[in-house]
C-alpha positions in Angstrom: 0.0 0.0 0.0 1.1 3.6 -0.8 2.3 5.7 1.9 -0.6 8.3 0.1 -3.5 5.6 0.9 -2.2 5.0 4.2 -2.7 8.4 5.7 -6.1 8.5 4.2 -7.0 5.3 5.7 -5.7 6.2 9.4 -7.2 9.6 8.5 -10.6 7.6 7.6 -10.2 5.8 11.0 -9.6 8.5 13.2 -12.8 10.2 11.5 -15.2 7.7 11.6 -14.5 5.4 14.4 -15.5 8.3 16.8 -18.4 9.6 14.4 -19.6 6.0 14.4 -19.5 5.8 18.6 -21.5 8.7 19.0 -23.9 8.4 16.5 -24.5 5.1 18.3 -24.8 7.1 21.3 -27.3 9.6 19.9 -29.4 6.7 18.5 -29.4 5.0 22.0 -30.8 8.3 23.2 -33.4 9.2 20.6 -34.7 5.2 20.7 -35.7 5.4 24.2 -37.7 8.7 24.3 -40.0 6.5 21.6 -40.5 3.6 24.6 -42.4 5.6 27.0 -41.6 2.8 30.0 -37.8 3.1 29.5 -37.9 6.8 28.8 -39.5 7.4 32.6 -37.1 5.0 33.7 -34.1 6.5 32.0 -35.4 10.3 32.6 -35.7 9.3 36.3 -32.3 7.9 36.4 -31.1 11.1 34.4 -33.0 13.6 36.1 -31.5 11.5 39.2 -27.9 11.7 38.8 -27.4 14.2 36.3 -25.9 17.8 37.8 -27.6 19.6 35.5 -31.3 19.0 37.5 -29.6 19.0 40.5 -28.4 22.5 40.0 -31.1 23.6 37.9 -33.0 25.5 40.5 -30.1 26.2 42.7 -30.2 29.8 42.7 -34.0 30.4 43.8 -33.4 27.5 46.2 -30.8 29.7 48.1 -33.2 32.6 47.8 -36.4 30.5 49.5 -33.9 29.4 52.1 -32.8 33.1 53.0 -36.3 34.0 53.0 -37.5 30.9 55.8 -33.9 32.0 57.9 -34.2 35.6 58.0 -37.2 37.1 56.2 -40.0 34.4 56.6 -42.6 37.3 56.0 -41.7 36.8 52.4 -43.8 34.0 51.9 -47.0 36.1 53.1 -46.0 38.2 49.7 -48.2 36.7 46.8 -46.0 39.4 44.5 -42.9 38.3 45.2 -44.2 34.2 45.5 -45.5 34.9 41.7 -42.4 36.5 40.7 -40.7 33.6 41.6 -42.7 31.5 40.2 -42.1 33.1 36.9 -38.3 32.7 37.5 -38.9 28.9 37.9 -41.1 28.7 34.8 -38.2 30.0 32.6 -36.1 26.8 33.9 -39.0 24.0 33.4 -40.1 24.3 37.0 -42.7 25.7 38.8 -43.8 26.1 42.9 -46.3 25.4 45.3 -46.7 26.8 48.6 -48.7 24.8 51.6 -49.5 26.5 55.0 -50.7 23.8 57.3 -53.0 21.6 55.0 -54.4 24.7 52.7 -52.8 25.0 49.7 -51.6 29.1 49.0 -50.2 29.0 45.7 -50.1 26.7 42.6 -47.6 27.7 39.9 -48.1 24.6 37.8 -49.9 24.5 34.7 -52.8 22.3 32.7 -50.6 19.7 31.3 -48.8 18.9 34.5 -50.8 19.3 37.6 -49.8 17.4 41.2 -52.2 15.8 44.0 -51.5 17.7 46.3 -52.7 15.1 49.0 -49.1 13.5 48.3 -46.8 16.4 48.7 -44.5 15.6 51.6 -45.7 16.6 54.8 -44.0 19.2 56.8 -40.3 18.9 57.2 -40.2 15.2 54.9 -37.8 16.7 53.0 -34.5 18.5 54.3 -32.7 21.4 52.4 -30.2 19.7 50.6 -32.6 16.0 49.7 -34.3 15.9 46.2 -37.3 13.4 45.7 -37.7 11.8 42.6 -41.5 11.3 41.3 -44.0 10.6 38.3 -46.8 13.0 37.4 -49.0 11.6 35.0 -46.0 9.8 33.9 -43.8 12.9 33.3 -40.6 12.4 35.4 -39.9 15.5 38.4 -37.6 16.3 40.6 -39.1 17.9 43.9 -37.8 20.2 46.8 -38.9 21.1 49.8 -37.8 24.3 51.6 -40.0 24.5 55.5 -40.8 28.0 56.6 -42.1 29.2 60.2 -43.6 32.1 61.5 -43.9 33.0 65.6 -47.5 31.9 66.0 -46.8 28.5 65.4 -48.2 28.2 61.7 -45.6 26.5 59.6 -45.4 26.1 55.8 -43.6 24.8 52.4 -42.6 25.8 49.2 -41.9 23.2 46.9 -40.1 23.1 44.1 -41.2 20.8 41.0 -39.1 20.7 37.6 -40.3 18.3 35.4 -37.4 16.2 33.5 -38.9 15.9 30.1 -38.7 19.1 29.3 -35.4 19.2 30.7 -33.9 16.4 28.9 -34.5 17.7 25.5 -31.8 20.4 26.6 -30.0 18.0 28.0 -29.7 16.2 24.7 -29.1 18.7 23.0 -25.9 20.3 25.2 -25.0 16.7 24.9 -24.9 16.9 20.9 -23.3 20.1 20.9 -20.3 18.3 23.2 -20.2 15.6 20.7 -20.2 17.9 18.0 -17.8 20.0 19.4 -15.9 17.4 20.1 -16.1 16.0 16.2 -14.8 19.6 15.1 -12.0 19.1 17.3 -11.1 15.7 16.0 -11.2 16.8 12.2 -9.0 19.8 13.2 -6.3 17.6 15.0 -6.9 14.8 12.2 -6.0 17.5 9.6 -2.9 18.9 11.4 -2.0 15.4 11.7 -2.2 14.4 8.6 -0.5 17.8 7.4 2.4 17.5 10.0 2.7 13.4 8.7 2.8 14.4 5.0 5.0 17.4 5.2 7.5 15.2 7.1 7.9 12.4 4.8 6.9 12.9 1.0 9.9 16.4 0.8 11.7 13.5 2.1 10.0 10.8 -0.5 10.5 13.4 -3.6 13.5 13.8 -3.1 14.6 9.9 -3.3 12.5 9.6 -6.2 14.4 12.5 -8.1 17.5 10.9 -7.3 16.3 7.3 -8.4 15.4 8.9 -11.8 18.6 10.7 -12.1 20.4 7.5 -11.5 18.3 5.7 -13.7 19.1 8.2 -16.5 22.6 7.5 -15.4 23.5 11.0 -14.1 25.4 10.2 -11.0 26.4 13.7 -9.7 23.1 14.5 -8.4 23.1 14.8 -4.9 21.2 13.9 -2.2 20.7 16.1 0.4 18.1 15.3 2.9 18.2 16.0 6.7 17.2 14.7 9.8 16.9 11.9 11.9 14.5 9.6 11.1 13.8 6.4 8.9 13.5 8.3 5.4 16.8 9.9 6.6 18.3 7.4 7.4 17.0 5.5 3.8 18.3 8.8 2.3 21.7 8.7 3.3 21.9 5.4 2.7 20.8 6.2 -0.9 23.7 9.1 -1.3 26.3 6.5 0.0 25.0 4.1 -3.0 25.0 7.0 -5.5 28.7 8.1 -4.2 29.7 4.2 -4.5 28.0 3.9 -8.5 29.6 7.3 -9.2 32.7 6.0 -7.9 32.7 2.4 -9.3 31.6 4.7 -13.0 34.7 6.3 -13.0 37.0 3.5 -12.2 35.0 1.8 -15.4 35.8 4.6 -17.4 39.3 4.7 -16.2 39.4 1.1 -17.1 38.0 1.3 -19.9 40.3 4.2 -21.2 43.3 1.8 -19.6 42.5 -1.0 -22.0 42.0 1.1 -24.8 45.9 2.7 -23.7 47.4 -1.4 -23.4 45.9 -1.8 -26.9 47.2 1.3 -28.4 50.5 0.1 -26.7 50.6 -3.4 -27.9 49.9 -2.6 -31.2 52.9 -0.3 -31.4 55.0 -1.9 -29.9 54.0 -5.2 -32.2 54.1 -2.8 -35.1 58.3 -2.4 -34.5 59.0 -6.1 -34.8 56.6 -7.0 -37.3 58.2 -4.6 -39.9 61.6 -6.2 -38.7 60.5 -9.2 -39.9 58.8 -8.3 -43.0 61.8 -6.4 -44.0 64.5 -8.9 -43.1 62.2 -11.9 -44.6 61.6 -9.9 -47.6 65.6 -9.1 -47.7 66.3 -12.6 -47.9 63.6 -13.4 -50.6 64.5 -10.7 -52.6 68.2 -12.2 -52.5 69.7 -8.8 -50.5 70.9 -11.5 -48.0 73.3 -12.9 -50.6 76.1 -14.3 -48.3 75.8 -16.8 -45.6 77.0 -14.5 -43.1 74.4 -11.8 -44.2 71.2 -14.6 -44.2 72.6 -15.9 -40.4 72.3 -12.2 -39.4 68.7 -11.8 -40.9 67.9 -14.9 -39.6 69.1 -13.9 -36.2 67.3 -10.4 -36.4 64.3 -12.0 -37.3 64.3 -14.5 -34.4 65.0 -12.0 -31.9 62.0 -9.7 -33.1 59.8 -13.0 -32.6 61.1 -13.2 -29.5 59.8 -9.6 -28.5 56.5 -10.2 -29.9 55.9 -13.7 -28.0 57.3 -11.8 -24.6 54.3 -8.7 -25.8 51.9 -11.4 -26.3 52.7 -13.3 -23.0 52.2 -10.6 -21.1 49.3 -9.6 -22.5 47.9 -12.9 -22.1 48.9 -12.5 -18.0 47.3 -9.3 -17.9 43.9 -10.6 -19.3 44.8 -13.7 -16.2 45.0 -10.8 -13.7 41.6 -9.2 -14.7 39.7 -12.1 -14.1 41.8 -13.3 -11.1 42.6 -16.6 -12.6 46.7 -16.5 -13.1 47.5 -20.7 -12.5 49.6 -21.4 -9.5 51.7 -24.3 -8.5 53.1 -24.5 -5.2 55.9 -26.5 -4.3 58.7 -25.9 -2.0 61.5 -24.2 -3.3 65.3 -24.5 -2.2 66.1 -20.3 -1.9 69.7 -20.2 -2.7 69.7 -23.3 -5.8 66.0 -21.7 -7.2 67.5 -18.0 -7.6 71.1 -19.6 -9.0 69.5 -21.8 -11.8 67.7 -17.8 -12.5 71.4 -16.1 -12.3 72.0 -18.5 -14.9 69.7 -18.6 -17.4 69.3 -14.7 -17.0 72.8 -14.4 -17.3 73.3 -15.9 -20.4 71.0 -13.6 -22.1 72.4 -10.9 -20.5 76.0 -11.4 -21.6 74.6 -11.6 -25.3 74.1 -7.7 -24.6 77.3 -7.1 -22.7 75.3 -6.6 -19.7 77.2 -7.3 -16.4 75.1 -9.9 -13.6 76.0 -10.6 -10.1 74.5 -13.0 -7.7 75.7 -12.9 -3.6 73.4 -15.5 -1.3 73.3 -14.6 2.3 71.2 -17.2 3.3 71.6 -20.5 5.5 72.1 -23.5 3.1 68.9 -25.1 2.5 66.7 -22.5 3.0 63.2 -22.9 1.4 59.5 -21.0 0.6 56.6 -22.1 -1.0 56.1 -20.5 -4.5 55.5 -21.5 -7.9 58.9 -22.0 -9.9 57.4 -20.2 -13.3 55.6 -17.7 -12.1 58.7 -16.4 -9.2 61.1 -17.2 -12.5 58.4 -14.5 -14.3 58.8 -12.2 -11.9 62.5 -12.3 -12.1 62.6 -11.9 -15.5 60.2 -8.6 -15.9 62.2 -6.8 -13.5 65.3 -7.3 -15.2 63.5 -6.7 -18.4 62.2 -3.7 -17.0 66.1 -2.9 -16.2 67.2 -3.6 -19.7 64.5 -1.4 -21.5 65.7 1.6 -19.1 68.9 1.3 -19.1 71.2 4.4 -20.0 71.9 5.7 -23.4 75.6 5.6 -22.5 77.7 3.3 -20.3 77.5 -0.3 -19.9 74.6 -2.2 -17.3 75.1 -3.7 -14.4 72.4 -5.6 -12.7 72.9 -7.7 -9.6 70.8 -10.3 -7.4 71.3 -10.6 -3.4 69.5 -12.8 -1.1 69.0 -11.8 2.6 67.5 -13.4 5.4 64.8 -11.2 6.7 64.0 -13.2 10.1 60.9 -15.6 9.5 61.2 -13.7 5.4 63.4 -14.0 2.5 64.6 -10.8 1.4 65.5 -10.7 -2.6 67.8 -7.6 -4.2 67.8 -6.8 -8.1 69.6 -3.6 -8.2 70.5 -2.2 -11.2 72.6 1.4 -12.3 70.3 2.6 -15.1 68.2 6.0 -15.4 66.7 5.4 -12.4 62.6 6.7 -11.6 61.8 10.2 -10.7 60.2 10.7 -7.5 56.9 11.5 -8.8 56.5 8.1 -11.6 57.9 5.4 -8.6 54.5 5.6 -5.9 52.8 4.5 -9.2 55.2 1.7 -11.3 53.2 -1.3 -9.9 49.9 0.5 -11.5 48.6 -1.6 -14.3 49.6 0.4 -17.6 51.6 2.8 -16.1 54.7 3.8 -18.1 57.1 6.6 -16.8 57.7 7.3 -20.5 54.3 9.4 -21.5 55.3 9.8 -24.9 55.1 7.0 -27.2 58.2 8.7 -29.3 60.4 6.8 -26.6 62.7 4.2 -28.7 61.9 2.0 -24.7 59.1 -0.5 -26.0 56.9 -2.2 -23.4 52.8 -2.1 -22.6 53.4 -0.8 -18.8 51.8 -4.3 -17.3 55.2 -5.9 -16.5 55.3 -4.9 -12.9 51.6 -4.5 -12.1 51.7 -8.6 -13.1 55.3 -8.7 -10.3 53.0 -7.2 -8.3 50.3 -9.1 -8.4 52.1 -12.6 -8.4 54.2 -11.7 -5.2 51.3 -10.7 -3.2 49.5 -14.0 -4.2 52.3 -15.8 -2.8 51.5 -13.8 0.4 54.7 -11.5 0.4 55.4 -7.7 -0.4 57.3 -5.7 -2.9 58.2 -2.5 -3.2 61.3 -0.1 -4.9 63.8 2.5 -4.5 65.4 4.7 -6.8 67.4 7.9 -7.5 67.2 9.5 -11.2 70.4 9.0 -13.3 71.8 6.2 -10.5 69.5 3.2 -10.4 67.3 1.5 -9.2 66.3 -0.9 -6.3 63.4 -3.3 -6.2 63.2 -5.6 -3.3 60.2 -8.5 -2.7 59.8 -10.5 0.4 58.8 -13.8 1.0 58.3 -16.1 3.9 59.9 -19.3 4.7 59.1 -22.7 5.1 60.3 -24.6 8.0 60.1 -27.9 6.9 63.1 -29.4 5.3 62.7 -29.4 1.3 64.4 -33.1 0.1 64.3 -31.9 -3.5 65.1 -28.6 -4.8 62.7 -27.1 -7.6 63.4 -26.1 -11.3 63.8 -23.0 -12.8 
């Protein structure tokens, strides 16, 4: 149900659930002045209990009892015993005044007319007592004030008011209560209702404006709602999505824009090679390669340019591994010092093809083991000394060494190196996927920028850290930790 139809149904309820109780009231009342048994019976019991006959007459009661304390000569006054008569008329009452047994005034009228042989002797009644009677089965309330003069005659005055002319009165200051009463309601009802909707649908609107803007895919619109309640609350919960979907939009844009920059990349740097080979092929078909020595070189050229392109191609095969989190691990225990010396190896017979200079210095305790996988730890060898090579400086000759220090319960590993070296802004961001210190692609350095976002990536799934120093025009240090294995390794792994 909408929040809308809800407040008009509790608005509904809180209107007619009252109406409904006192028109049921008001019916109760109106059915039993129509059954003449129960409306004596109920007008007795109302004229009874109700204050309203009770006080009714106070006023010329209080005057009749100055009159019998102080003035009882009053009552010898058939001007001022009329006058009050007329007094009583005006409030459905009349009097009657008995000295002895002879009656001196009657002040009751043709439809309503007492025996006066049962009007309460002398004294029956005391100031403060009303009596409760029928006359011709119209419901009164009598009272009796006792008056006395010196020569011993003694009288009363009593007062009648007959309850059925009353109730109607009565009933009807009743309605206007209940009606009263129903005006009130509606007027709290409505300032309910007002205070209930102008707390909640600002609120409501301005979540739906923001669901439509986000819909529509316009994520900078924000929401700003205050307070501290549940739509609040709902609200700010909202903003925090929005922030998040604005957030993850622009790391998919930046993604995005980063794999359109790796292709760009690859396909340059494959672009190099490619013509390589086409040109050196084609130099041999076309017979410029005439002498052995000439067709070995070619040959050799065109190899090496295959090699580039396979070492593009893994890498970008990696990369794609890295995005979807599936890069294939094999763990076995590795022997420290005999793993990273099968590496200085191979490495270094490569490297001595380009009269680059390799060290190697172990520190560590003989037999000294981690967990890792072989090919992906020989991987991550291999792009940072890659990434040493391709930076190396125009002028001078390489030198690139590996050291192997025990790090307490870690191995510490060392590839130094004395090329260019990173500026101090480019280094917080060379583990970045596709981030190249070079920004122009004039640069004769060749590379798609994923070679050490991949280092990065595999040491941290074999649970260690890496990290880098350098100084621009001196070198560079990268270090990567890893921790050890305490159980003994009985076979050493492969490079």
């Amino acid at each position: 149900m909408k929040l809308k139809h809800r407040l008009i149904t509790s608005f509904l309820i809180i209107m007619c659930v009252p109406f409904l109780l006192a028109f049921l009231l008001f019916w109760g009342i109106t059915r039993a002045q129509k059954d003449q048994e129960a409306s004596q019976r109920r007008a007795l019991y109302f004229a009874n209990s109700l204050s309203l006959l009770q006080n009714n007459t106070s006023n010329e009661i209080e005057i009749l009892k100055k009159w019998a304390d102080k003035n009882p000569g009053n009552f010898k006054k058939e001007s001022l015993i009329r006058k009050m008569n007329e007094s009583l008329q005006e409030k459905h009452s009349f009097l009657i005044q008995r000295e002895g047994f002879k009656i001196l005034f009657d002040g009751s009228g043709d439809d309503i007319h007492p025996n006066y042989s049962e009007l309460p002797e002398f004294g029956r009644l005391n100031d403060d007592e009303t009596l409760v009677d029928t006359i011709r089965d119209i419901p009164v309330t009598i009272r009796q004030v006792n008056y006395g003069y010196g020569n011993g005659v003694r009288g009363s005055v009593f007062v009648f008011t007959t309850a059925n002319k009353l109730l109607p009165e009565g009933q009807k200051i009743l309605f206007d209560y209940l009606l009263s009463a129903l005006l009130i309601l509606l007027f709290t009802a409505g300032v309910l209702i007002s205070w209930l909707y102008g707390g909640i649908m600002p609120k409501v609107k301005k979540m739906q404006k923001a669901a439509e803007e986000i819909e529509n895919g316009k994520l900078d619109h924000v929401i700003d709602v205050k307070g501290s309640d549940e739509l609040t609350d709902l609200a700010r919960a909202m903003e925090r999505m929005r922030k998040r979907l604005s957030a993850d939009a622009i790391q998919k844009i930046e993604a995005e824009d980063a794999q359109r920059q790796l292709i760009s990349n690859i396909a340059h740097d494959l672009k190099t090679p490619l013509t390589s080979i086409t040109g050196y092929s084609e130099g041999i078909l076309d017979g410029i390669a005439n002498t052995p020595e000439k067709q070995e070189k070619y040959v050799r050229i065109i190899h090496s340019k295959a090699k580039e392109m396979n070492a593009l191609l893994n890498e970008l095969s990696i990369y794609s591994k890295i995005e979807t989190d599936r890069i294939p691990y094999n763990f076995v225990p590795l022997d420290v010092g005999e793993f990273f010396q099968n590496c200085n190896e191979e490495v270094g017979m490569d490297l001595a093809s380009q009269d680059i200079g390799l060290s190697y210095y172990n520190e560590l305790a003989k037999g000294c083991a981690i967990i890792a996988d072989p090919e992906q730890l020989t991987r991550v060898v291999h792009n940072i000394i890659g990434n040493a090579v391709k930076y190396k400086k125009p002028e001078g000759n390489l030198s690139i060494s590996i050291r192997l220090r025990d790090a307490g319960d870690y191995v510490q590993v060392e590839i130094e190196d004395n090329g260019q070296g990173i500026s101090k802004e480019d280094l917080p961001h060379i583990f970045d996927r596709l981030y190249r210190g070079d920004k122009s692609r004039n640069t004769k350095v060749k590379g798609s920028g994923i070679g050490l976002s991949i280092v990065k990536k595999i040491i941290s799934d074999h649970g260690g850290q890496i990290w880098a120093t350098s100084k621009l025009g001196e070198g560079s240090v990268f270090y990567f930790v890893l921790r050890k294995h305490t159980e003994p390794v009985k076979t050493g792994g492969t490079a």
